[in-house]
N, CA, C and O atoms as a GROMACS GRO file, in nm:
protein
  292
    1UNK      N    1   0.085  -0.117   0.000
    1UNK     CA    2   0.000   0.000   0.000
    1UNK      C    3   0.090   0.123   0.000
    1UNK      O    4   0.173   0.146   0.088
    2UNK      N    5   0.070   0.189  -0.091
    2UNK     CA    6   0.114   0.353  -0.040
    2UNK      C    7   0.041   0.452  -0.102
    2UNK      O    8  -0.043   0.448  -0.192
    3UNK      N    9   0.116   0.586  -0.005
    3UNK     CA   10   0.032   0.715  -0.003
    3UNK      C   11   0.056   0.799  -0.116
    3UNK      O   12   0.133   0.760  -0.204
    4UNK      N   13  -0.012   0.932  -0.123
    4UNK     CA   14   0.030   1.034  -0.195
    4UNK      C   15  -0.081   1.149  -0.113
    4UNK      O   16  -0.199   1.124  -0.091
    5UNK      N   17  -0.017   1.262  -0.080
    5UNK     CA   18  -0.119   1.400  -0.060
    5UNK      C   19  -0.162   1.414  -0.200
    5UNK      O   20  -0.097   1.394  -0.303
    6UNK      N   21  -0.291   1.454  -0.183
    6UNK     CA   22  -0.367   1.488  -0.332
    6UNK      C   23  -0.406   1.651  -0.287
    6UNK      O   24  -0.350   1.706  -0.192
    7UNK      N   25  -0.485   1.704  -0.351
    7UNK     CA   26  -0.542   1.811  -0.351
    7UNK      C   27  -0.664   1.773  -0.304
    7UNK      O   28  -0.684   1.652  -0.317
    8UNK      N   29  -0.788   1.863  -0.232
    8UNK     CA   30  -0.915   1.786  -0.196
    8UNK      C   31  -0.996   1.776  -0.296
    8UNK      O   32  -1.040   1.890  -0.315
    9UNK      N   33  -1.044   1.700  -0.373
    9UNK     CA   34  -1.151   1.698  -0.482
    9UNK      C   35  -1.273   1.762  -0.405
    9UNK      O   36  -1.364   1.774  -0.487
   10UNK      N   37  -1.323   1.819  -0.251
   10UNK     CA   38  -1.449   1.899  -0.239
   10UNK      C   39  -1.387   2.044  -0.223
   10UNK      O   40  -1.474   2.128  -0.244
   11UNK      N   41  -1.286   2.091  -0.198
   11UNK     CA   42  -1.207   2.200  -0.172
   11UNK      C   43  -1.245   2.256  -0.354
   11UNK      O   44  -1.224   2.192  -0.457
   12UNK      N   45  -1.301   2.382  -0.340
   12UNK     CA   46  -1.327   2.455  -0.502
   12UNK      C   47  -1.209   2.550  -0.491
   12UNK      O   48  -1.164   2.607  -0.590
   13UNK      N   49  -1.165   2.563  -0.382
   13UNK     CA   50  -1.071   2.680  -0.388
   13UNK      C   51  -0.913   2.604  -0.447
   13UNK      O   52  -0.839   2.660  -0.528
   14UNK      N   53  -0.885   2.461  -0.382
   14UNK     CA   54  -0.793   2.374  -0.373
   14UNK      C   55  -0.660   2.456  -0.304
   14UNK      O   56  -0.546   2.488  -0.339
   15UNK      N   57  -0.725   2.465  -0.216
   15UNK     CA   58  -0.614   2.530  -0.082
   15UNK      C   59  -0.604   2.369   0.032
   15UNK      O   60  -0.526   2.352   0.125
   16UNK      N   61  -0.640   2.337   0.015
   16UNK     CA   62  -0.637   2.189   0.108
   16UNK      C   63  -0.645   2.057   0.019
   16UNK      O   64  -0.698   2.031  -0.089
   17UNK      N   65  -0.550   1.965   0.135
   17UNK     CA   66  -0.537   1.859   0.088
   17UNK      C   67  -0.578   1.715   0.171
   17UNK      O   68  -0.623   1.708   0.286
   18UNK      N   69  -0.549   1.602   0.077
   18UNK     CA   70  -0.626   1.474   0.113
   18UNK      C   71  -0.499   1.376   0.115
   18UNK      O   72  -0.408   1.376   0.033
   19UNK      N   73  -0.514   1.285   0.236
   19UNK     CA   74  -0.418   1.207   0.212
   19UNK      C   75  -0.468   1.045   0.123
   19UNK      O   76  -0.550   0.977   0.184
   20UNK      N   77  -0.431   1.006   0.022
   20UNK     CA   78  -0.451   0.927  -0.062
   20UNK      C   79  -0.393   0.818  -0.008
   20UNK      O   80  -0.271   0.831   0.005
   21UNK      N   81  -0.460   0.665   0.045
   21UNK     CA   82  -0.390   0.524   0.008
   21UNK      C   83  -0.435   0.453  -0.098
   21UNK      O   84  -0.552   0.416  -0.115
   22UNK      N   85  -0.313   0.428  -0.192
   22UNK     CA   86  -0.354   0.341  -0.291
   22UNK      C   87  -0.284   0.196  -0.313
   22UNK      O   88  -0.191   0.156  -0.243
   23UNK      N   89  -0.328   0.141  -0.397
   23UNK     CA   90  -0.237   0.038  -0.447
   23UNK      C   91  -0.233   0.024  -0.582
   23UNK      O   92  -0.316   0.081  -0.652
   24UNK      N   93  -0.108  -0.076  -0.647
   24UNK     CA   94  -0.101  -0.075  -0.785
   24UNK      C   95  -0.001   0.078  -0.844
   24UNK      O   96   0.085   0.145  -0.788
   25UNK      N   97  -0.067   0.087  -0.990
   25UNK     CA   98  -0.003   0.161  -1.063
   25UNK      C   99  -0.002   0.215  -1.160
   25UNK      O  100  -0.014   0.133  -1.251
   26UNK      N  101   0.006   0.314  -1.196
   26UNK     CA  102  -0.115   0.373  -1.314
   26UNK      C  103  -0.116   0.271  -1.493
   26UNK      O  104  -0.010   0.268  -1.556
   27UNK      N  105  -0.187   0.230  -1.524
   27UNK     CA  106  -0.348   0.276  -1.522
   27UNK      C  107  -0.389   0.204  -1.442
   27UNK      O  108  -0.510   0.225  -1.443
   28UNK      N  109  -0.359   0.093  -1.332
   28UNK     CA  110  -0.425  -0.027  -1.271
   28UNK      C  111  -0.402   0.043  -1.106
   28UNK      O  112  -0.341  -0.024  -1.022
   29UNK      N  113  -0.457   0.182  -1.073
   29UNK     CA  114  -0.452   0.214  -0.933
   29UNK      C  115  -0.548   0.206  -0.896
   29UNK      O  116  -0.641   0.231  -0.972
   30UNK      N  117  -0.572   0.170  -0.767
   30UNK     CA  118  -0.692   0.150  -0.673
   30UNK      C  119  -0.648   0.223  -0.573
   30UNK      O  120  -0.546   0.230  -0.505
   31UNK      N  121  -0.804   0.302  -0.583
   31UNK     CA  122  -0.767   0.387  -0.402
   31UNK      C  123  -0.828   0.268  -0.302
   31UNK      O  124  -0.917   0.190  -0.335
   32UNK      N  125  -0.768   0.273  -0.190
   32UNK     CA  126  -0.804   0.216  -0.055
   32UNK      C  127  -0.906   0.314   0.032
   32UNK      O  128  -1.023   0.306   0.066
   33UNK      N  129  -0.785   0.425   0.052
   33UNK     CA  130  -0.863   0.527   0.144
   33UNK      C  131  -0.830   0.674   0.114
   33UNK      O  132  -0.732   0.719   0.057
   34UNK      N  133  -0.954   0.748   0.176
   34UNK     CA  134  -0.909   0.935   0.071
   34UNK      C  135  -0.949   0.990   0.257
   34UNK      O  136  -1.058   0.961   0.306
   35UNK      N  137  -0.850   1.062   0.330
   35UNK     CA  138  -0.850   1.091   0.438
   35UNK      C  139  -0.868   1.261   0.469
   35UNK      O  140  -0.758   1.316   0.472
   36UNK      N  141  -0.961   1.337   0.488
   36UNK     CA  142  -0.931   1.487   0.492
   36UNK      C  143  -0.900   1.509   0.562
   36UNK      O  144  -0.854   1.425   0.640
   37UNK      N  145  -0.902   1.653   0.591
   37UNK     CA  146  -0.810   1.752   0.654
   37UNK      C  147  -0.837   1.728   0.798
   37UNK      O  148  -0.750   1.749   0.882
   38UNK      N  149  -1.008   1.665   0.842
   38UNK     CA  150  -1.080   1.634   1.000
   38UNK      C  151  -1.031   1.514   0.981
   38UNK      O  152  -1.136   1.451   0.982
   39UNK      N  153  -0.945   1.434   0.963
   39UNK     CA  154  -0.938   1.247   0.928
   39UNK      C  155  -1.056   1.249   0.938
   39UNK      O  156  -1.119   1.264   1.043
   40UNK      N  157  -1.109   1.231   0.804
   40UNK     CA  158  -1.220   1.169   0.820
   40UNK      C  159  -1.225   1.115   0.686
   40UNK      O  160  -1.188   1.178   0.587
   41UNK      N  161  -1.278   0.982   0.684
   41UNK     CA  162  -1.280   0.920   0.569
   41UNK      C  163  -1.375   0.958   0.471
   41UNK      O  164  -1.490   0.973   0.513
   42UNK      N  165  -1.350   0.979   0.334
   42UNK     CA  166  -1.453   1.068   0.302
   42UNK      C  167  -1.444   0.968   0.116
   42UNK      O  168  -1.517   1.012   0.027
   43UNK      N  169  -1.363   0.859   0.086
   43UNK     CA  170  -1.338   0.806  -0.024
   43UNK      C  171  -1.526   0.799  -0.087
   43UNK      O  172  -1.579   0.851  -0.185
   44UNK      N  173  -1.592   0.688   0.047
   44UNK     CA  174  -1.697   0.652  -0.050
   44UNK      C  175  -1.804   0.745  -0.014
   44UNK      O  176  -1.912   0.709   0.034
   45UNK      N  177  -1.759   0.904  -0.046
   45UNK     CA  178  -1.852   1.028  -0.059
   45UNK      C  179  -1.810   1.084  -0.182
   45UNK      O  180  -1.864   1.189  -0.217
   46UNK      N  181  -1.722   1.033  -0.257
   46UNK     CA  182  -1.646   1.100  -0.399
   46UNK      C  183  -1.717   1.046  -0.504
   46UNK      O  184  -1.757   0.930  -0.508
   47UNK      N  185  -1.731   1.122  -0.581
   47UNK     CA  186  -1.825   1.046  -0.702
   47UNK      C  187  -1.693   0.998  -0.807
   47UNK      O  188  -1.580   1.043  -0.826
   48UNK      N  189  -1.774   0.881  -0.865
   48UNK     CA  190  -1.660   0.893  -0.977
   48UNK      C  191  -1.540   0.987  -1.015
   48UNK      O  192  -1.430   0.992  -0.960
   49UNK      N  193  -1.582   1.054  -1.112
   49UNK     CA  194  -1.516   1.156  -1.160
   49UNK      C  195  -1.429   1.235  -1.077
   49UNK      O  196  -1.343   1.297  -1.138
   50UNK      N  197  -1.432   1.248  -0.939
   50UNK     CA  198  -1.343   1.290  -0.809
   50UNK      C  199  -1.247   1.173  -0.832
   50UNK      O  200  -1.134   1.186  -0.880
   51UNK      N  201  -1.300   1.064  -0.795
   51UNK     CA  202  -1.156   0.937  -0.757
   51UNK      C  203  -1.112   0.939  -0.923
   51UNK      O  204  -1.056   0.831  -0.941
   52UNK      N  205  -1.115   1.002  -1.025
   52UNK     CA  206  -1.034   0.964  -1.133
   52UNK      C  207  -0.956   1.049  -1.116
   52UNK      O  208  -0.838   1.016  -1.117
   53UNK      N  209  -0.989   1.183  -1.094
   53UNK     CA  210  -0.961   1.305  -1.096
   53UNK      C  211  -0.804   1.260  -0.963
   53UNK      O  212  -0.692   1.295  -1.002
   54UNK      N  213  -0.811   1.208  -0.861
   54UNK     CA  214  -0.705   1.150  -0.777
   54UNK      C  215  -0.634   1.088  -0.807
   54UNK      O  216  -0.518   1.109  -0.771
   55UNK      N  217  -0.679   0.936  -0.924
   55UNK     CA  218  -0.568   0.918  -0.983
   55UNK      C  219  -0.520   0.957  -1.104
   55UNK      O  220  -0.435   0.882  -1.152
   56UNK      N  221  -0.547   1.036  -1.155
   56UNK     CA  222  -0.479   1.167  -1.236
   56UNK      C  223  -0.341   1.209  -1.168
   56UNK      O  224  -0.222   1.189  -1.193
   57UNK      N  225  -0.414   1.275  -1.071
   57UNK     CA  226  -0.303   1.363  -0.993
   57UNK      C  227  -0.193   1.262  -0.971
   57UNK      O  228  -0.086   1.275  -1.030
   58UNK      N  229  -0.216   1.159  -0.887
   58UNK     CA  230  -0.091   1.054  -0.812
   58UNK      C  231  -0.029   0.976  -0.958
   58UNK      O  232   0.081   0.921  -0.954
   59UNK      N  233  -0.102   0.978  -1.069
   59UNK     CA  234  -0.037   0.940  -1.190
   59UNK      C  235   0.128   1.014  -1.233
   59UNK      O  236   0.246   0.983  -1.248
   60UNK      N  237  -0.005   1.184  -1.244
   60UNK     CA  238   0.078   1.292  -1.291
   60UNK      C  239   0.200   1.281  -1.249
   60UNK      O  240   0.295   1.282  -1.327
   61UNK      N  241   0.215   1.268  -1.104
   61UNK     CA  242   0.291   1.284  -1.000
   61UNK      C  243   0.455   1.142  -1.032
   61UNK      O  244   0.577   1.146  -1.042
   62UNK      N  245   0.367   1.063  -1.035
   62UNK     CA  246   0.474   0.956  -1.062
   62UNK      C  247   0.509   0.932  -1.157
   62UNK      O  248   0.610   0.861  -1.151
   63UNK      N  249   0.465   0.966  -1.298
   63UNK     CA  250   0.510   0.968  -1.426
   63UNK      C  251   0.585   1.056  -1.431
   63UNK      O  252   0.695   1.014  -1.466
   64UNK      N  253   0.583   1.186  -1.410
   64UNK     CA  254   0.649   1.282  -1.449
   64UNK      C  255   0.783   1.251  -1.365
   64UNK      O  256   0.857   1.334  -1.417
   65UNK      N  257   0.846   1.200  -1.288
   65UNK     CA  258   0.981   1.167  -1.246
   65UNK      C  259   0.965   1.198  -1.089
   65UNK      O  260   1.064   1.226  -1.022
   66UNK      N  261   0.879   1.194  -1.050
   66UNK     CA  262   0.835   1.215  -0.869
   66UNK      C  263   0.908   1.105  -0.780
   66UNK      O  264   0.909   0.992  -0.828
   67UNK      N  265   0.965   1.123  -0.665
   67UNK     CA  266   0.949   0.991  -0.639
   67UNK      C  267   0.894   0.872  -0.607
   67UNK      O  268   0.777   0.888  -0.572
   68UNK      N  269   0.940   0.720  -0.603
   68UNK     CA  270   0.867   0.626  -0.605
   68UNK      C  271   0.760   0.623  -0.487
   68UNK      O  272   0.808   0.649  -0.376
   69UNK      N  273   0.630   0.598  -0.491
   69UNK     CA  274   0.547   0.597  -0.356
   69UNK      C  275   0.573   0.522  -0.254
   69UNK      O  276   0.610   0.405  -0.255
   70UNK      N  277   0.546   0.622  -0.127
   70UNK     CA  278   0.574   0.567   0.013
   70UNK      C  279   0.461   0.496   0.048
   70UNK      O  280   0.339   0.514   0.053
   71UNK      N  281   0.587   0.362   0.084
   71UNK     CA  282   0.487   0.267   0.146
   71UNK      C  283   0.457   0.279   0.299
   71UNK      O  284   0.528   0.311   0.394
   72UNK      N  285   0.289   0.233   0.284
   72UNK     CA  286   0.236   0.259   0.451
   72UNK      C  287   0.283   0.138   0.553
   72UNK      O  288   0.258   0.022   0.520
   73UNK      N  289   0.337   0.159   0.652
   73UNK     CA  290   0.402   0.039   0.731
   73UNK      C  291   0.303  -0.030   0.822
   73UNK      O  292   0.339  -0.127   0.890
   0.00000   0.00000   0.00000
């Protein structure tokens, strides 16, 4: 399993962020869990188009030469 901070997909301003657990690897990522800013689990309140929109970002992030994702212990 590992993480990535995302941006918040309910944040319109995108001044705050979400902590992302996923697994896999793009195109085959699965989120686990989407954690906000209150920990509060908020994954299965995202509609579709939010959780793509996440792995977009954690894609972006690791394609473009980011480093490899931290695994959760």
């Amino acid at each position: 399993m590992s993480n990535h901070f995302c941006l918040d997909p309910n944040d319109p301003y995108a001044q705050s962020e979400v902590l992302v657990f996923f697994e896999g690897r793009y195109p085959d990522i699965r989120l686990l869990s989407v954690i906000d800013g209150n920990d509060d689990e908020i994954l299965s309140d995202l509609v579709h188009e939010q959780q793509r929109d996440l792995i977009r970002e954690i894609a972006a992030f690791y394609t473009s030469g980011g480093d490899t994702p931290n695994v959760a212990a």
